[in-house]
ROVOSE-160422 format. One record per atom (N, C-alpha, C): residue number from 1; residue in one letter; atom name; x negated, y, z. Coordinates in steps of 0.05 Angstrom, whole numbers, plus 5000, padded with zeros to 4 digits. Atoms other than C-alpha are relative to their C-alpha. Layout:
<tivos>
+-----+--------+-------+------+------+------+
| num | residu | atome |   xx |   yy |   zz |
+-----+--------+-------+------+------+------+
| NUM |      A |    CA |    X |    Y |    Z |
...
+-----+--------+-------+------+------+------+
</tivos>
This chain:
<tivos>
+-----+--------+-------+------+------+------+
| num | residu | atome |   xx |   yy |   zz |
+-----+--------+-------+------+------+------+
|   1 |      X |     N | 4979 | 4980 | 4998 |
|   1 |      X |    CA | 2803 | 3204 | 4192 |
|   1 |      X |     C | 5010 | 5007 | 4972 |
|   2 |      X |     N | 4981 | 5005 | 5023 |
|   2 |      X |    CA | 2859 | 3213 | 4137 |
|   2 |      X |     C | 4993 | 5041 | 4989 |
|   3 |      X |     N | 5002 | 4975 | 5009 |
|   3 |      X |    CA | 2855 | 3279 | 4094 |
|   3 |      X |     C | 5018 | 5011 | 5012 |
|   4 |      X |     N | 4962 | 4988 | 4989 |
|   4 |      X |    CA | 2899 | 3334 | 4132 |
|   4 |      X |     C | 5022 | 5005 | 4985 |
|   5 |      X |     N | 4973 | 5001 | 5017 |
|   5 |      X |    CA | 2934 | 3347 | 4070 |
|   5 |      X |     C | 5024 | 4980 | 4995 |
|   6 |      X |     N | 4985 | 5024 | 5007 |
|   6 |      X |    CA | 2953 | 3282 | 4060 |
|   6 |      X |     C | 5020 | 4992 | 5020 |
|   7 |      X |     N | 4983 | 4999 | 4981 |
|   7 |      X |    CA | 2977 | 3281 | 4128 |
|   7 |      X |     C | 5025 | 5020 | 5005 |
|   8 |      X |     N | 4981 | 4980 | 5002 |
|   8 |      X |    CA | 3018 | 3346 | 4123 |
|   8 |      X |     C | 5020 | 4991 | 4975 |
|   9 |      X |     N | 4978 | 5008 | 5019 |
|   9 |      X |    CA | 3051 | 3322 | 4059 |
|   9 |      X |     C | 5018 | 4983 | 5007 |
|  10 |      X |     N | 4980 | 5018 | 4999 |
|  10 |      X |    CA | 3078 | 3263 | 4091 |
|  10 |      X |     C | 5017 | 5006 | 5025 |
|  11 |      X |     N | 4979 | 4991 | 4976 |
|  11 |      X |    CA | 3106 | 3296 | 4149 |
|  11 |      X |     C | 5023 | 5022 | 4984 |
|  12 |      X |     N | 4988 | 4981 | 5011 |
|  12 |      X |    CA | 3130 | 3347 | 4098 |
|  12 |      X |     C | 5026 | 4985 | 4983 |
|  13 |      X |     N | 4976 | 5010 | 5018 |
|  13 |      X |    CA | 3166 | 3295 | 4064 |
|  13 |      X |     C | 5026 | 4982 | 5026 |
|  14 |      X |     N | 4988 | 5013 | 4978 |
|  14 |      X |    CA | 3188 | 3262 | 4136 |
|  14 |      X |     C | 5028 | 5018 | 5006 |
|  15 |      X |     N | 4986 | 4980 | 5005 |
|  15 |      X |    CA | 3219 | 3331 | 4141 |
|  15 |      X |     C | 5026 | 4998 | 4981 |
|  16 |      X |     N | 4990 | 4997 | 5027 |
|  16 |      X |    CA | 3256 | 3337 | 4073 |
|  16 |      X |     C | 5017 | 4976 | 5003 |
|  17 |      X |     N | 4992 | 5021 | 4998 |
|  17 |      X |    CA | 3281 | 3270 | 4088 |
|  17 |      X |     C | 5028 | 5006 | 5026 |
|  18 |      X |     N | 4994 | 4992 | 4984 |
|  18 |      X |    CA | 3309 | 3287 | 4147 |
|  18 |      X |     C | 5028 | 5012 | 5002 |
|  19 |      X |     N | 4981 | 4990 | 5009 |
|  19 |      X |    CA | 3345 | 3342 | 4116 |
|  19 |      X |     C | 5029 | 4989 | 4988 |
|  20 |      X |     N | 4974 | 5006 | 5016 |
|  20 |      X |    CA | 3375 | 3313 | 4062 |
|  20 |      X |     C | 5014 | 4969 | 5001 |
|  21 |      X |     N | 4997 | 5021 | 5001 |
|  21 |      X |    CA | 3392 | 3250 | 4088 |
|  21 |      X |     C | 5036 | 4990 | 4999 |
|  22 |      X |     N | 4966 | 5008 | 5008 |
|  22 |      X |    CA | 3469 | 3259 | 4099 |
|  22 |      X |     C | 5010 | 5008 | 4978 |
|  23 |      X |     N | 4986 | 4987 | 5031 |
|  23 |      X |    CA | 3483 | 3288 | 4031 |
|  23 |      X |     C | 4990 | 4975 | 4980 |
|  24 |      X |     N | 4998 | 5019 | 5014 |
|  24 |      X |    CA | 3444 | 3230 | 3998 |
|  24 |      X |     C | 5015 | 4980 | 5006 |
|  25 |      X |     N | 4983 | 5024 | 4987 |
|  25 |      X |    CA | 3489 | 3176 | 4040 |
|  25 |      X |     C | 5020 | 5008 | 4976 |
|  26 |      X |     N | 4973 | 4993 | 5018 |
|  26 |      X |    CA | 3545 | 3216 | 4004 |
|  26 |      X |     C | 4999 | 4993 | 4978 |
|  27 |      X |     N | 5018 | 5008 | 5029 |
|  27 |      X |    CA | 3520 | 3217 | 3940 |
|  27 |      X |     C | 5012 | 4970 | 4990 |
|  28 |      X |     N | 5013 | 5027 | 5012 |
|  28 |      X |    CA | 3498 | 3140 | 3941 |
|  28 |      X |     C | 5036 | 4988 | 4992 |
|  29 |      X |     N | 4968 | 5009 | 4989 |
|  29 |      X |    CA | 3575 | 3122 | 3970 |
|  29 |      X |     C | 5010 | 5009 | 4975 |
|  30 |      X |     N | 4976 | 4994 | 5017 |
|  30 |      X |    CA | 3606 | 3164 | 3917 |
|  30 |      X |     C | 4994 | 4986 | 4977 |
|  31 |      X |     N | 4997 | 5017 | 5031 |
|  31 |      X |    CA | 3571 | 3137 | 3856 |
|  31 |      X |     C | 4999 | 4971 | 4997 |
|  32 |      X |     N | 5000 | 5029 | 5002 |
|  32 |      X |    CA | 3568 | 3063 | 3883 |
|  32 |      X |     C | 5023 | 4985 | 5001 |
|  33 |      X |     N | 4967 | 4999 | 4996 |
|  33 |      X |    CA | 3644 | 3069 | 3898 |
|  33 |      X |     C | 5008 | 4990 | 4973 |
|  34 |      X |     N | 4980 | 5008 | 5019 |
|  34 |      X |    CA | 3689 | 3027 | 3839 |
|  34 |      X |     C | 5023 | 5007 | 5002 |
|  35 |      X |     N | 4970 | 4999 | 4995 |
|  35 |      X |    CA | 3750 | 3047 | 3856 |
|  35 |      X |     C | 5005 | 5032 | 4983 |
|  36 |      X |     N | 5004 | 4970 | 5003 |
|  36 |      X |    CA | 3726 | 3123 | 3835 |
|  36 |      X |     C | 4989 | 4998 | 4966 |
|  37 |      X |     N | 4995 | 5000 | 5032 |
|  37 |      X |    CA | 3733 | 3146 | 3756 |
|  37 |      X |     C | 4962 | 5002 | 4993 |
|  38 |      X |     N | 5026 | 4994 | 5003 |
|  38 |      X |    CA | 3667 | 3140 | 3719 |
|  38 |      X |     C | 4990 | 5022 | 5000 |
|  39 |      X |     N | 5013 | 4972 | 5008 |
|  39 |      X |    CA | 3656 | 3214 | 3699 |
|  39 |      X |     C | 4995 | 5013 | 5041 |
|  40 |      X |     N | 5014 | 4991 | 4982 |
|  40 |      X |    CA | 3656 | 3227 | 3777 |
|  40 |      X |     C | 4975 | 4987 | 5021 |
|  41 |      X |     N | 5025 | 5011 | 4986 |
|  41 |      X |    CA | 3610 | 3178 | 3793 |
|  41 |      X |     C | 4974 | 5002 | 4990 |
|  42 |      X |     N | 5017 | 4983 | 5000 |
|  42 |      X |    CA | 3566 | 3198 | 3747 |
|  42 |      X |     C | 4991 | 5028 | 5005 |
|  43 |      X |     N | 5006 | 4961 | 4983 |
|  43 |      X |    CA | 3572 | 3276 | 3771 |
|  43 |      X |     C | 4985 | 4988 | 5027 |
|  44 |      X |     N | 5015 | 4995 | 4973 |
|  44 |      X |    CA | 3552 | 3250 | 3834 |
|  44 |      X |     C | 4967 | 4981 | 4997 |
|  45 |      X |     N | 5021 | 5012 | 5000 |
|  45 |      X |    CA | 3497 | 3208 | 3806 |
|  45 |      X |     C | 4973 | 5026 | 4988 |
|  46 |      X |     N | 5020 | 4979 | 5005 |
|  46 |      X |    CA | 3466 | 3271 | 3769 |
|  46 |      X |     C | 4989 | 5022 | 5025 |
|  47 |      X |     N | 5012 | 4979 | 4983 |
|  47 |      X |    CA | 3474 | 3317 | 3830 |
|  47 |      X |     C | 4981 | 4980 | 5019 |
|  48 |      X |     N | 5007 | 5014 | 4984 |
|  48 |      X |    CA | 3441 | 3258 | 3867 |
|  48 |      X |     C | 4966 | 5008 | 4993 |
|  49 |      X |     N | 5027 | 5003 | 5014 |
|  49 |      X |    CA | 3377 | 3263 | 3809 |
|  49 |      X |     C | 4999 | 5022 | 5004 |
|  50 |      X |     N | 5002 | 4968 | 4993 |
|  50 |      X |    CA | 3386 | 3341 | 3825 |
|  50 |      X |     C | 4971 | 5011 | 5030 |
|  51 |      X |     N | 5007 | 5003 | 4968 |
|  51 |      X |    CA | 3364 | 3325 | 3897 |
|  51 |      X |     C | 4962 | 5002 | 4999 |
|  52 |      X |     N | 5033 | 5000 | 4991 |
|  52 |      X |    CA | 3277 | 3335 | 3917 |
|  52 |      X |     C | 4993 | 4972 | 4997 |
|  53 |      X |     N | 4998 | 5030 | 4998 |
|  53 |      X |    CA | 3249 | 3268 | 3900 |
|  53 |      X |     C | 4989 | 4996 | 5027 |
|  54 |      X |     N | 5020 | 4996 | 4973 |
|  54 |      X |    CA | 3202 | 3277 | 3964 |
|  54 |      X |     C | 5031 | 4992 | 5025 |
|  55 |      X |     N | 4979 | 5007 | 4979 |
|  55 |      X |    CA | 3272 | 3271 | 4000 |
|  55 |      X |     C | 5019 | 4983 | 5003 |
|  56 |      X |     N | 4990 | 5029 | 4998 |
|  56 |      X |    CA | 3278 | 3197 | 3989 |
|  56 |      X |     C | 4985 | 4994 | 5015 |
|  57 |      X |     N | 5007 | 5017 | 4983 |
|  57 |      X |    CA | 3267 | 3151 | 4040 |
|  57 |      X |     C | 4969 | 4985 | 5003 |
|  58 |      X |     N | 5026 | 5021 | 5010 |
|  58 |      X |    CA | 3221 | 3104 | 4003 |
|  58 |      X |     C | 4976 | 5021 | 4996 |
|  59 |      X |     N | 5026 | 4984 | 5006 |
|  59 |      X |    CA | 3168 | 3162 | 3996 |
|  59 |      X |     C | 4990 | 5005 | 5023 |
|  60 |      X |     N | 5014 | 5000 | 4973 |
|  60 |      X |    CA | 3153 | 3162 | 4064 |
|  60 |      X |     C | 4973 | 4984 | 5005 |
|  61 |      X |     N | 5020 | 5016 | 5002 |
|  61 |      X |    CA | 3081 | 3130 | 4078 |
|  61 |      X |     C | 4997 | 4990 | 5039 |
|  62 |      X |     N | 5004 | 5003 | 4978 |
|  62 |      X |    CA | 3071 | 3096 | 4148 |
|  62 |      X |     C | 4967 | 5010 | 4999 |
|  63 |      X |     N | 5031 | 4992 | 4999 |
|  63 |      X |    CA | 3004 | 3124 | 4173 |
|  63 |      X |     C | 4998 | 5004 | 5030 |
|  64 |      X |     N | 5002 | 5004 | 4977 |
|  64 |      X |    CA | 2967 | 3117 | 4240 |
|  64 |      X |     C | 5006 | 5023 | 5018 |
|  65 |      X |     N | 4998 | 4968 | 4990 |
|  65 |      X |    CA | 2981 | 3171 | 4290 |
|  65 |      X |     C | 4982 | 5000 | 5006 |
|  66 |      X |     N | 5032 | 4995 | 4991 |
|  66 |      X |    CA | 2908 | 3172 | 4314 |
|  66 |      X |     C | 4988 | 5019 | 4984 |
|  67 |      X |     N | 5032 | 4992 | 5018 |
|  67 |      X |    CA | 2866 | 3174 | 4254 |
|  67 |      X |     C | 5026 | 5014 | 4974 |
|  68 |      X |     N | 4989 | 4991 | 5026 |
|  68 |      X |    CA | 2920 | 3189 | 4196 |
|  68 |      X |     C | 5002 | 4971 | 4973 |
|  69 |      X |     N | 5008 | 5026 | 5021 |
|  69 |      X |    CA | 2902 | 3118 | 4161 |
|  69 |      X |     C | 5026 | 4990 | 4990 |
|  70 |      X |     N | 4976 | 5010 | 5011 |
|  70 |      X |    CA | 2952 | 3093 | 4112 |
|  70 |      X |     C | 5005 | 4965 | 4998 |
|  71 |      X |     N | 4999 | 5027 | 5014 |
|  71 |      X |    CA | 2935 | 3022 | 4107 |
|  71 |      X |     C | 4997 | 4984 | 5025 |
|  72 |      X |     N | 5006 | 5020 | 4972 |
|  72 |      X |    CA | 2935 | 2962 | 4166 |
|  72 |      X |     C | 5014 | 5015 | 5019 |
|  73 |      X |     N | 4979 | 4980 | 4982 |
|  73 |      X |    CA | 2995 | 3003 | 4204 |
|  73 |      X |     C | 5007 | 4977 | 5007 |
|  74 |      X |     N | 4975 | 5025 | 4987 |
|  74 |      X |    CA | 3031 | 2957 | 4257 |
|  74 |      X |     C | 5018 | 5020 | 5007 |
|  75 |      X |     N | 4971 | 4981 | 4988 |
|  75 |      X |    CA | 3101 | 2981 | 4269 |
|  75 |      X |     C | 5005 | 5005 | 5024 |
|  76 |      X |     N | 5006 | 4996 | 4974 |
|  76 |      X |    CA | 3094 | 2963 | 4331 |
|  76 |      X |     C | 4996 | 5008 | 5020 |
|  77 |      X |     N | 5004 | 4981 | 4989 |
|  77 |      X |    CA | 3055 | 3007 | 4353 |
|  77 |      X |     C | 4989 | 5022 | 5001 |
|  78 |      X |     N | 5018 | 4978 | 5013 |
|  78 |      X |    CA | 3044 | 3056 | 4306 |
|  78 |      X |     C | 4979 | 5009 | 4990 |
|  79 |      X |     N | 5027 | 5003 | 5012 |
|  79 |      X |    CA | 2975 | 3047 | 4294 |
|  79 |      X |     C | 4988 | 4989 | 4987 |
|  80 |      X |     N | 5022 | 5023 | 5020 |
|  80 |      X |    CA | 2923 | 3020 | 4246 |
|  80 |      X |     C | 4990 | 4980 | 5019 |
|  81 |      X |     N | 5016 | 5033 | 4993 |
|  81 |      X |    CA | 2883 | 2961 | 4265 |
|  81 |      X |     C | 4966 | 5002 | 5011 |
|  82 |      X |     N | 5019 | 4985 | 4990 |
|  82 |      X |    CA | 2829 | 2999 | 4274 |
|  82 |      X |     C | 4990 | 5010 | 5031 |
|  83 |      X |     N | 4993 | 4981 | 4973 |
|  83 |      X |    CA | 2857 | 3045 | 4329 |
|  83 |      X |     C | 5014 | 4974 | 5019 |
|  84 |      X |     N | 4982 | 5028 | 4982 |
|  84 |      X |    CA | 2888 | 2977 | 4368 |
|  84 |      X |     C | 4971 | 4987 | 5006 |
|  85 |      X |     N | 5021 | 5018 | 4983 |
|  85 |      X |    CA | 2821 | 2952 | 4373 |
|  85 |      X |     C | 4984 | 5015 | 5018 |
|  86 |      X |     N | 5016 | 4984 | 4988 |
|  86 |      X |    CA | 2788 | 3012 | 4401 |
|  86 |      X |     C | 5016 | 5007 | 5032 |
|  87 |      X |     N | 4972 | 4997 | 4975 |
|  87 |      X |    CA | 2856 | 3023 | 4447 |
|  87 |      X |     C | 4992 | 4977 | 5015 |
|  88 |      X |     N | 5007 | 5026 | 4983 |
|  88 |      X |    CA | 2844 | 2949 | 4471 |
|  88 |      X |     C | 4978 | 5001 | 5018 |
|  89 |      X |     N | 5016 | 5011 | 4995 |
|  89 |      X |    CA | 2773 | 2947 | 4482 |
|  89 |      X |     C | 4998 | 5025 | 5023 |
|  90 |      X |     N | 5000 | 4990 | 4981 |
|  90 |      X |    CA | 2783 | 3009 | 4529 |
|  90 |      X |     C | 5019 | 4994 | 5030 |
|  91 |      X |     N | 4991 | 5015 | 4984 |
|  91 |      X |    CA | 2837 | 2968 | 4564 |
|  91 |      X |     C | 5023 | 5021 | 4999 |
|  92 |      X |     N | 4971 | 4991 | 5000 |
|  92 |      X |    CA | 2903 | 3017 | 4543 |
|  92 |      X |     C | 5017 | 4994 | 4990 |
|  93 |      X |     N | 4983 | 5020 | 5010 |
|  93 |      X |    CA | 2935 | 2966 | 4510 |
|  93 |      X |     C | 5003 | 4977 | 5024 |
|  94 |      X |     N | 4999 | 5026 | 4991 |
|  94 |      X |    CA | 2966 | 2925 | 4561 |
|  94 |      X |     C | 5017 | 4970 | 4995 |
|  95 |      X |     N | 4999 | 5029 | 5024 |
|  95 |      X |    CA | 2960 | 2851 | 4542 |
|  95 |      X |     C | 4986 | 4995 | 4984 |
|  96 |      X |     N | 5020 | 5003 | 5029 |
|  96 |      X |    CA | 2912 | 2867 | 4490 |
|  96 |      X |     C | 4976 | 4990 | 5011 |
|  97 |      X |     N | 5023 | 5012 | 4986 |
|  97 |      X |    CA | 2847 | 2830 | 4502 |
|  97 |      X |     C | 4981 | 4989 | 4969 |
|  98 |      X |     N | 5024 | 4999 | 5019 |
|  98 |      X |    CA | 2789 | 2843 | 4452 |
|  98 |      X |     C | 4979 | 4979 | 5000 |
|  99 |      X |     N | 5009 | 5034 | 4992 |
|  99 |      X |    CA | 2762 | 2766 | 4426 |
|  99 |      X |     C | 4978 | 5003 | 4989 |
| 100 |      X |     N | 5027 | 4996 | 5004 |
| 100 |      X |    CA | 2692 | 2756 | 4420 |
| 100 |      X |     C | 4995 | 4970 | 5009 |
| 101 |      X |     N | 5007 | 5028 | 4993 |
| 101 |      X |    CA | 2654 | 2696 | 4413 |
| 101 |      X |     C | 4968 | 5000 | 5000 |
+-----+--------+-------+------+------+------+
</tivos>
């Protein structure tokens, strides 16, 4: 099981993300825009660095919903690799079929 903090931070940044997601679109648009004079594409690139870094995208961590684990996540289906074998071998993955030799 994953530290709770660690788990609250990344929901906190899931959050924050959340928020500020249509103001960074704006942002990105205005200062990636050529057609628009430099001095306002840098204004919009500073108010962009203005912005929470926590309320970028890329800071998001996938982590299991079970246990909290950050590492061996399938997208799939949300869980570590861990939690997929224990899901299986109880038989609530259906399809899943735990191999043993």
């Amino acid at each position: 099981m994953a530290k709770k903090s660690a788990i609250e931070k990344n929901n906190r940044r899931r959050r924050l993300v959340a928020r500020d997601a249509e103001k960074r679109a704006e942002l990105k648009a205005i200062a990636k825009d050529d057609t628009r004079e430099l001095e306002e594409r840098f204004a919009a690139r500073l108010k962009l660095a203005e912005l929470p870094r926590n309320g970028s995208k890329v800071r998001i961590r996938n982590r299991c919903e079970m246990t909290g684990r950050p590492r061996a996540y399938y997208r799939k289906l949300g869980v570590s690799r861990i939690a997929i074998r224990d899901l299986g071998s109880k038989g609530l993955i259906p399809g899943l079929l735990k191999s043993s030799w």
